[in-house]
C-alpha positions in Angstrom: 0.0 0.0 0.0 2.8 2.3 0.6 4.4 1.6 -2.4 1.4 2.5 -4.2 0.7 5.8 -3.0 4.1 7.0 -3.3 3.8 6.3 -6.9 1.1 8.1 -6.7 2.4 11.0 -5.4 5.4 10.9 -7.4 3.0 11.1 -10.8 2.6 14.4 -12.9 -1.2 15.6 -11.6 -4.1 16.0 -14.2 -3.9 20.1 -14.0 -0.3 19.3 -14.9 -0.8 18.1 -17.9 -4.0 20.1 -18.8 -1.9 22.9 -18.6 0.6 21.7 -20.9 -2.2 20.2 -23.6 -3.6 24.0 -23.8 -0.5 25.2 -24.1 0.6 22.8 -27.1 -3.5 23.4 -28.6 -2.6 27.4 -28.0 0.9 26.8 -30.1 -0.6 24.8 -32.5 -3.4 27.3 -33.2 -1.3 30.2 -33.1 0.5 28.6 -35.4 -2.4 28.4 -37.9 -3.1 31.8 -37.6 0.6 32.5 -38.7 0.2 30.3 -42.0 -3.3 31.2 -42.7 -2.1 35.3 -42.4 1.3 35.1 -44.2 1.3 31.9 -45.6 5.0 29.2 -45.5 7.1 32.0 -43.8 10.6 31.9 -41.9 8.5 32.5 -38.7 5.5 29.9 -39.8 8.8 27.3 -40.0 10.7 28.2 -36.5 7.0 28.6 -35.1 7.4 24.1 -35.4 10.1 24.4 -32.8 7.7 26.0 -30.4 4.9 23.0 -31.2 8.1 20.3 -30.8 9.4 21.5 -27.4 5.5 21.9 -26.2 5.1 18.5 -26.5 8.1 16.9 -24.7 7.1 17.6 -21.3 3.8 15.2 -22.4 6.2 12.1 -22.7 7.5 12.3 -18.8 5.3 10.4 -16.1 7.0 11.4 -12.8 6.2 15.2 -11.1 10.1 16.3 -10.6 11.3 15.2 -14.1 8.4 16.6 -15.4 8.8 19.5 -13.3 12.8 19.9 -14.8 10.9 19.1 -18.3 8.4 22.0 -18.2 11.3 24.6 -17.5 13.9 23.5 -19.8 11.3 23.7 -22.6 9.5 27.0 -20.9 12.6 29.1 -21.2 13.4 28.4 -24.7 10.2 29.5 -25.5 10.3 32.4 -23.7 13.3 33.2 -25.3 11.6 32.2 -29.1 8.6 34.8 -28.1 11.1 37.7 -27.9 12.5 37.2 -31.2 11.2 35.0 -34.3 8.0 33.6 -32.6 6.5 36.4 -30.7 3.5 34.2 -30.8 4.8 31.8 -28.5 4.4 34.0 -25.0 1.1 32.3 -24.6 2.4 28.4 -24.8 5.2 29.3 -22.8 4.1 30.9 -20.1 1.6 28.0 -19.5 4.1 25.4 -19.7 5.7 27.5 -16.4 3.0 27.5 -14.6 2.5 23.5 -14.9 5.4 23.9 -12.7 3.4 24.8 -9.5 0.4 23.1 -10.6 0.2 20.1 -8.7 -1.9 20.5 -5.6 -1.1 17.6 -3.4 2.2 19.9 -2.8 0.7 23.7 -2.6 -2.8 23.9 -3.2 -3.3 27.3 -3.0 -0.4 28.0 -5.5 -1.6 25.2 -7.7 -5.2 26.5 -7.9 -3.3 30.3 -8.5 -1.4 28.6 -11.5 -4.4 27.6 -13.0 -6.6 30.7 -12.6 -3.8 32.4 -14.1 -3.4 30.2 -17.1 -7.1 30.0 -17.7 -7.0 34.2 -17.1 -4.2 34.0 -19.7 -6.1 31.4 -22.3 -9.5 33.5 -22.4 -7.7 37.1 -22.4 -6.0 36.7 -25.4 -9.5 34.7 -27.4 -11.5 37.5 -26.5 -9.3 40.3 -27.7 -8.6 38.6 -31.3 -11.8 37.5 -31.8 -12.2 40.7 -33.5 -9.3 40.7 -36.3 -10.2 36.6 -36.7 -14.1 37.3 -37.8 -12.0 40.9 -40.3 -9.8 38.2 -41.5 -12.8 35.6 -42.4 -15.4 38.2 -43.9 -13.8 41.5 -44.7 -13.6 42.4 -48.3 -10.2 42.5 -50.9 -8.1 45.2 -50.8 -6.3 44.4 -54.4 -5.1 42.1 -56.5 -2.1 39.4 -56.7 -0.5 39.2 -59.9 1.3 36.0 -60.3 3.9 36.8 -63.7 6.4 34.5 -65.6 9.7 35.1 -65.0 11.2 38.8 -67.3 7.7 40.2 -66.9 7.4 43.7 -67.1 4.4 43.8 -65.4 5.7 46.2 -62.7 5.6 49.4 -65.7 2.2 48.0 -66.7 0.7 50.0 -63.5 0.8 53.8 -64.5 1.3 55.9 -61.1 -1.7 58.3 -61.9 -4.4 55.4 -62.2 -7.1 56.4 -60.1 -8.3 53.1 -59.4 -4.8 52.4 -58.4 -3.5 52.7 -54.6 -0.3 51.3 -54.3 2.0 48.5 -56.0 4.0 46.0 -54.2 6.7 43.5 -55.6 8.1 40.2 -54.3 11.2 38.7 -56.3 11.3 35.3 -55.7 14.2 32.8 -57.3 12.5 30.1 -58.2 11.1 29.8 -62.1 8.3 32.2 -61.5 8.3 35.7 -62.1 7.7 38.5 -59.3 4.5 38.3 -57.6 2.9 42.0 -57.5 -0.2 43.3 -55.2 -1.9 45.8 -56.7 -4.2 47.7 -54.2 -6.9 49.5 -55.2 -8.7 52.6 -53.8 -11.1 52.0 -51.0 -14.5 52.3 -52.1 -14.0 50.7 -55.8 -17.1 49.5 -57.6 -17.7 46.2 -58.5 -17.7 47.1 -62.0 -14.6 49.4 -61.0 -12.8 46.2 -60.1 -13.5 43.7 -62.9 -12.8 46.6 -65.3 -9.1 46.7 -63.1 -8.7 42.7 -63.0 -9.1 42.7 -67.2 -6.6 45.7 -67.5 -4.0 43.7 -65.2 -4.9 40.4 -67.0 -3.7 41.9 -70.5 -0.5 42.9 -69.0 2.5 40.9 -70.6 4.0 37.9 -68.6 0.3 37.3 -66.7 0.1 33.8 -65.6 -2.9 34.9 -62.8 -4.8 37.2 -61.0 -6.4 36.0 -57.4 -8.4 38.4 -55.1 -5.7 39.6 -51.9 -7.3 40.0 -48.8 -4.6 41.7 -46.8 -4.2 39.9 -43.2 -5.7 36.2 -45.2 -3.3 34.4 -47.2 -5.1 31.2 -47.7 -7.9 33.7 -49.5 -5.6 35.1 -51.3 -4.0 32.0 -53.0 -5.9 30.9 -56.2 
């Protein structure tokens, strides 16, 4: 009987590991939210070290280990969320608090831990729930203009078209030519904007034209 309820004791507690699962579910979404916004970035790429060090705390069974687990891969990700993966403050600062989570040792600091990381979970939903329902449902800005490579398409633009806004170019150096986003004035017709797509599609070097929807990549692509 003894022997069994040190093992007990000795095991990682459930608001342990719930802690750590939100934290790898927060990376993981925030991690969505990266692609689907800017598409297969440098920080959509190093954002997969953040998801891989989230998850190895999940493979230890016993509370101090676990414990030395949640801090080795905590302070990494700290130090990923000031730089590259700014995204990453959220998963890390969860995985920190699993630390003192375990109430069979402090219950009163394990129940804070929690509060705080569900304070810390909602907070942040709440406050983009705005810019997610913008990204889903607000209206193009422009145009993307995928080209072959040597396309002039760049002095196809004149500077004083009114329907014009701006012009942005991407150099890539792969077979395909730049990409261009072609924003147009605020307020633009419908008819205003098919007329703009057909002008752009005549353009020399045109391989396609998809709708860009600033802060949506994935409704951008075509």
């Amino acid at each position: 009987m003894t022997m069994i309820r040190t093992s007990t004791v000795h095991r990682v507690h459930a608001w342990q590991r719930i802690l750590v699962v939100t934290a790898l579910v927060a990376s993981v979404v925030s991690l969505g939210w990266t692609y689907q916004t800017g598409g297969d970035t440098l920080r959509f790429r190093i954002g997969w070290v953040a998801v891989a060090l989230t998850v190895v705390p999940l493979f230890v069974a016993r509370r101090r280990q676990f414990t030395y687990a949640c801090l080795a891969v905590g302070v990494p990700l700290l130090v990923l969320a000031c730089g590259p993966v700014p995204d990453g403050i959220l998963p890390a600062l969860l995985v920190l608090l699993a630390t003192t989570a375990d109430p069979r040792w402090s219950p009163w600091r394990a129940r804070l831990s929690v509060l705080v990381g569900a304070a810390l979970v909602v907070v942040p939903v709440v406050a983009s729930a705005g810019a997610v329902h913008d990204s889903l449902t607000s209206p193009p800005v422009g145009f993307v203009v995928h080209t072959d490579a040597g396309s002039g398409f760049t002095n196809f633009v004149e500077p004083g078209d009114s329907s014009v806004r701006g012009l942005q170019t991407r150099y890539t150096d792969g077979d395909e030519g730049p990409t261009s986003f072609v924003e147009f004035e605020p307020g633009l017709s419908a008819d205003g904007q098919d007329r703009l797509r057909r002008r752009l599609a005549e353009a020399p070097g045109v391989t396609r034209i998809c709708s860009w929807y600033r802060n949506n990549h994935l409704r951008s692509a075509c």
